[in-house]
NULUM-668800 format. One record per residue (C-alpha): residue in one letter; x negated, y negated, z negated. Coordinates in steps of 0.05 Angstrom, whole numbers, plus 32768, in hexadecimal, padded with zeros to 4 digits. Layout:
@code:A	X:X	Y:Y	Z:Z
...
This chain:
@code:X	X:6E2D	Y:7629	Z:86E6
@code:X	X:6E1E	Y:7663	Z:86C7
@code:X	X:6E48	Y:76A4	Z:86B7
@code:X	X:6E2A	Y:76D3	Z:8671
@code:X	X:6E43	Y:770E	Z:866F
@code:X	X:6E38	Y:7745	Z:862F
@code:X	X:6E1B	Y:7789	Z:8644
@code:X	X:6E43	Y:77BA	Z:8626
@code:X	X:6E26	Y:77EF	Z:85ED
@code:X	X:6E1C	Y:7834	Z:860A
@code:X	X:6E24	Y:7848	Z:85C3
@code:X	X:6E6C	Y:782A	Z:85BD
@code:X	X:6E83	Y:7844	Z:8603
@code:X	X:6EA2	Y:788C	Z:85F1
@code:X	X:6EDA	Y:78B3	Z:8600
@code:X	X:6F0A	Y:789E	Z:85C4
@code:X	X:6EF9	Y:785D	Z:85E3
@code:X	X:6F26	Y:7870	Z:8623
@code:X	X:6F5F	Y:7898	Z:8600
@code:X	X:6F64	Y:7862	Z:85C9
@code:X	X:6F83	Y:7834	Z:85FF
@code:X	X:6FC7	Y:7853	Z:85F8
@code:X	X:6FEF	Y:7872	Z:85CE
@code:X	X:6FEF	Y:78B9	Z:85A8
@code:X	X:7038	Y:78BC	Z:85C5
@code:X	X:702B	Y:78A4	Z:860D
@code:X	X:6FEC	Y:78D9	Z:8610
@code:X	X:7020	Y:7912	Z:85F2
@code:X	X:7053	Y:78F8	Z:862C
@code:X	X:7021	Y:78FC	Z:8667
@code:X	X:700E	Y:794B	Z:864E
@code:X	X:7058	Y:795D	Z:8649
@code:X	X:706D	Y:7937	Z:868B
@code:X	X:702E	Y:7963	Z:86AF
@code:X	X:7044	Y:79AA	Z:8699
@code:X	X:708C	Y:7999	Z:86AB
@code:X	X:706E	Y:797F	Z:86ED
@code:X	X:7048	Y:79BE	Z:86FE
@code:X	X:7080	Y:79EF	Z:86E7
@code:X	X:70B3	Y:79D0	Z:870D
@code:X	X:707B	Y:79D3	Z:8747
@code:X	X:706E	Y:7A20	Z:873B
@code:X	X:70B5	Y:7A31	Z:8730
@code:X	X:70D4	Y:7A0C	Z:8772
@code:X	X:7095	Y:7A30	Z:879D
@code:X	X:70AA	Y:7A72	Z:877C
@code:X	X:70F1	Y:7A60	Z:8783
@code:X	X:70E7	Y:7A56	Z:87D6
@code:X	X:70BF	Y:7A93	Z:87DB
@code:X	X:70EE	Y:7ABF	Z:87BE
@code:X	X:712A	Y:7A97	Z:87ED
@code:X	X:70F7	Y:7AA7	Z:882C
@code:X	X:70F5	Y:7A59	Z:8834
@code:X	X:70AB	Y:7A58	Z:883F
@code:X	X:7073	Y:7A82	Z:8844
@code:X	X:7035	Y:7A61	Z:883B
@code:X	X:6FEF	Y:7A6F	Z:882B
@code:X	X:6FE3	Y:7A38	Z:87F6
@code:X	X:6FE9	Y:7A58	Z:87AF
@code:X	X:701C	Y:7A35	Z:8780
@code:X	X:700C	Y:7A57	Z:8741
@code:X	X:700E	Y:7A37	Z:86FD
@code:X	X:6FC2	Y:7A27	Z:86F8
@code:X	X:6FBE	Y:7A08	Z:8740
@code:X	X:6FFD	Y:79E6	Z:8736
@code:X	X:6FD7	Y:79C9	Z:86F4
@code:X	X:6FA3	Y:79AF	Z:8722
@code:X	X:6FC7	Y:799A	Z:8756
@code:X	X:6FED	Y:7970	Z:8716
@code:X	X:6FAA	Y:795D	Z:86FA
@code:X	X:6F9A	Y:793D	Z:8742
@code:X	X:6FDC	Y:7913	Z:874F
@code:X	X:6FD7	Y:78F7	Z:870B
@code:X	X:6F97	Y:78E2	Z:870A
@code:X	X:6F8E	Y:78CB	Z:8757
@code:X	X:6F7A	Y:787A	Z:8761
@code:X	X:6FB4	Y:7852	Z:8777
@code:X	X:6FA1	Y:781F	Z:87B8
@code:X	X:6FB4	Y:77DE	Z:8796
């Protein structure tokens, strides 16, 4: 028994290739949902801070909070 697979073209495997899976709406959704993610992230650190909740020494400011966004969203899940 025998299994043939098709190699894939390099020239056909690009970018527009992975964004094209979804749509312009769900892409648009995922951007807004991460800024609201990382404001709300920034804002409640700030928010404790100026309470005297916590004092840490892990910076909470709008481009690590970004990252920190960037990270969670795009982490692998375990299944």
């Amino acid at each position: 028994m025998m299994v043939h697979i098709r190699t894939p073209d390099m020239e056909n495997s690009n970018f527009k290739n992975v964004i094209s899976q979804f749509t312009p709406l769900l892409w648009i959704t995922v951007v807004i949902t991460m800024v609201i993610l990382s404001l709300l992230l920034s804002a409640t650190y700030y928010a404790g801070i100026h309470c005297n909740y916590h004092k840490e020494l892990t910076s909470y400011s709008i481009q690590d909070t970004w990252l920190y966004t960037i990270g969670i969203l795009c982490q692998k899940g375990n299944t």
